[in-house]
C-alpha positions as CSV (number, residue, x, y, z in Angstrom):
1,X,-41.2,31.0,27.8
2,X,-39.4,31.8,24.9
3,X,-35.5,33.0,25.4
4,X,-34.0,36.1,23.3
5,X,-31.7,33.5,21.9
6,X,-34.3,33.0,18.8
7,X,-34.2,29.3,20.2
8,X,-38.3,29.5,21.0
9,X,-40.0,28.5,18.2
10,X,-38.0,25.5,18.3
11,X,-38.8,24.1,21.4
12,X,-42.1,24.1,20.2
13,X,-41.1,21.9,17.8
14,X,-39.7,19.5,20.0
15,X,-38.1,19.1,24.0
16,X,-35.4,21.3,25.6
17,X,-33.5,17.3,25.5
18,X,-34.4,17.1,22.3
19,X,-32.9,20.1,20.8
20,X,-29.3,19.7,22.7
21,X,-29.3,16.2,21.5
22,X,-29.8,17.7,17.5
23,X,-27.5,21.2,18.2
24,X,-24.6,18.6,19.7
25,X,-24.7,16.6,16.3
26,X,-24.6,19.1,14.0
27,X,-28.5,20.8,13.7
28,X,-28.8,24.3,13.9
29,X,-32.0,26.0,12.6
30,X,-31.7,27.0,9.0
31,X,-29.4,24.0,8.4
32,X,-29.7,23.2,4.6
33,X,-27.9,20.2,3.2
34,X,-27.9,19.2,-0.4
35,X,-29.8,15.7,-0.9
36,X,-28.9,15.2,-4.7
37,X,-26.0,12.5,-3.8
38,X,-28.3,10.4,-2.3
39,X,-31.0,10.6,-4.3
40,X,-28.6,9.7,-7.0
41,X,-27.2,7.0,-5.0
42,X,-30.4,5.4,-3.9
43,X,-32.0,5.9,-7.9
44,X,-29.1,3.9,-9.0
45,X,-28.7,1.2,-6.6
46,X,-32.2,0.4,-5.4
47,X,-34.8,2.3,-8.0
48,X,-35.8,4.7,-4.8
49,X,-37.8,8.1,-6.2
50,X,-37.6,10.4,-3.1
51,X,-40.8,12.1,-2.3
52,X,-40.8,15.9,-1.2
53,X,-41.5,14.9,2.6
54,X,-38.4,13.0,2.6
55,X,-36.3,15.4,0.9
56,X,-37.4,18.4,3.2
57,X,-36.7,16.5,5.8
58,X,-33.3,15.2,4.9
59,X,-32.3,18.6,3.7
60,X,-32.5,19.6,7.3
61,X,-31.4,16.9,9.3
62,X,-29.8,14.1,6.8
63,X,-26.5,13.7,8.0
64,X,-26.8,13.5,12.0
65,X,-26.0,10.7,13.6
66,X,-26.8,10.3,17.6
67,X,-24.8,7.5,19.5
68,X,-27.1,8.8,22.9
69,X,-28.6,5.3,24.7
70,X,-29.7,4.3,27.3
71,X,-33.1,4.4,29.9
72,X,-35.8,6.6,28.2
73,X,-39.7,7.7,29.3
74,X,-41.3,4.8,27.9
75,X,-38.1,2.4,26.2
76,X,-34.6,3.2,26.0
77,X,-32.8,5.8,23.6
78,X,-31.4,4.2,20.6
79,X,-28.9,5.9,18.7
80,X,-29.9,6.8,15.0
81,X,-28.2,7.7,11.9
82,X,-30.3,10.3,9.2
83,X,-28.2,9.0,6.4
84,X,-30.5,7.4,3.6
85,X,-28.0,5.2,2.3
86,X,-27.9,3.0,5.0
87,X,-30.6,0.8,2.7
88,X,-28.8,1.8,-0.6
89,X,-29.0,-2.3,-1.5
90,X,-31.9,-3.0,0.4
91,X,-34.7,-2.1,-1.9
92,X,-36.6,-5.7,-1.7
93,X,-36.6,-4.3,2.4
94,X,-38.3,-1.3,1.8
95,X,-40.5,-2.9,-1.1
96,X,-41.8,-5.1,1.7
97,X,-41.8,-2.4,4.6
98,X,-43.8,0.0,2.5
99,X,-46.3,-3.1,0.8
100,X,-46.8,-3.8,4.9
101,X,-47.6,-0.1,5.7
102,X,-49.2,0.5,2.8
103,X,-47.3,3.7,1.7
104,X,-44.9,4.1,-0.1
105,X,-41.7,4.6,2.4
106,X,-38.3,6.4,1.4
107,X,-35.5,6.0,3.4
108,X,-34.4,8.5,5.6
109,X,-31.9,6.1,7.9
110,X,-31.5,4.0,10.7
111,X,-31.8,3.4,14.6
112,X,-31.6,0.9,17.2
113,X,-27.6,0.4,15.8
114,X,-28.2,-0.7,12.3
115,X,-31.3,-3.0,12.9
116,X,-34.2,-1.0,11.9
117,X,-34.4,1.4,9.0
118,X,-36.1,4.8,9.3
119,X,-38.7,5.4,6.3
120,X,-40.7,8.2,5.6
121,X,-44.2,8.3,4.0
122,X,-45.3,11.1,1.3
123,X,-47.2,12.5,4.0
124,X,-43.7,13.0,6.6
125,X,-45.1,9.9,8.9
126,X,-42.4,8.1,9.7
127,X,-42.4,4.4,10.4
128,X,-39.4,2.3,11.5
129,X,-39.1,-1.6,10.6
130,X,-36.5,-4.6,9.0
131,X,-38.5,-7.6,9.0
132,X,-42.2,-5.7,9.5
133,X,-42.8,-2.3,10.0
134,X,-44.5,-0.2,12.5
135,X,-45.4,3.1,12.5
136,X,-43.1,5.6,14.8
137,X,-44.8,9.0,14.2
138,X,-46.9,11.4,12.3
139,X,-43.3,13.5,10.9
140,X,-39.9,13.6,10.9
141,X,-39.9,16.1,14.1
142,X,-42.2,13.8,16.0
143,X,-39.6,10.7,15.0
144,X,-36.6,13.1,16.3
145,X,-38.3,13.5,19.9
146,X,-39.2,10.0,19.9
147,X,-36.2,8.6,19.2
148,X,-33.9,11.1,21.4
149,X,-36.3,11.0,24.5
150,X,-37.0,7.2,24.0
151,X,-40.7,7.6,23.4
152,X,-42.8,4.3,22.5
């Protein structure tokens, strides 16, 4: 049922848990943030070329960070961090990350407190790794539910 609070067509997107998680860190819908610093940041430091996935994404929800943990439906929560450049000098990483997955991956941040990146394909899947990589969802708003509601 959608609410007169112009909140419905965002719960489609994702859970009622979800959604308080992203509106207590900072999301709101419309949120627009400018991604040009990190794309700088990550074209000097590691030769990363963002993709348009990636930089829709991150124009909406770069910048939250969720310290939630603990039991989830299918593993536990694990905090994340949408901040690319977490793996600003970790290019031979994500070199290996996206040969393994074979897409190219762009960073979009980090869960599971600093021990797996988050990387986005060209086509918004998102697939989280350090030493191999697995894939974690078909988009970024997938990713979101999975890693607040603690979704294998």
């Amino acid at each position: 049922m959608t609410g007169g609070d112009g909140r419905g067509a965002h719960r489609k997107r994702w859970s009622a848990e979800t959604d308080r998680v992203l509106r207590e860190v900072g999301w709101y819908p419309g949120r627009t943030v400018s991604t040009a610093g990190w794309e700088a940041a990550l074209r000097e430091h590691g030769g990363f070329e963002i993709h348009e996935a990636a930089r829709r994404f991150l124009t909406e929800f770069g910048g939250l960070a969720s310290v939630e943990r603990g039991p989830g439906r299918t593993m536990a929560r694990m905090g994340f961090t949408l901040d690319p450049t977490v793996a600003e000098w970790d290019d031979e990483i994500f070199d290996v990350l996206s040969a393994e997955a074979g897409v190219d991956l762009y960073p979009i941040g980090e869960t599971d407190r600093r021990n797996l990146y988050l990387g986005m394909a060209p086509n918004g899947a998102v697939h989280v790794g350090m030493d191999s990589v697995v894939w974690l969802a078909g988009s970024g708003h997938e990713a979101l539910e999975k890693l607040v509601e603690g979704i294998r």
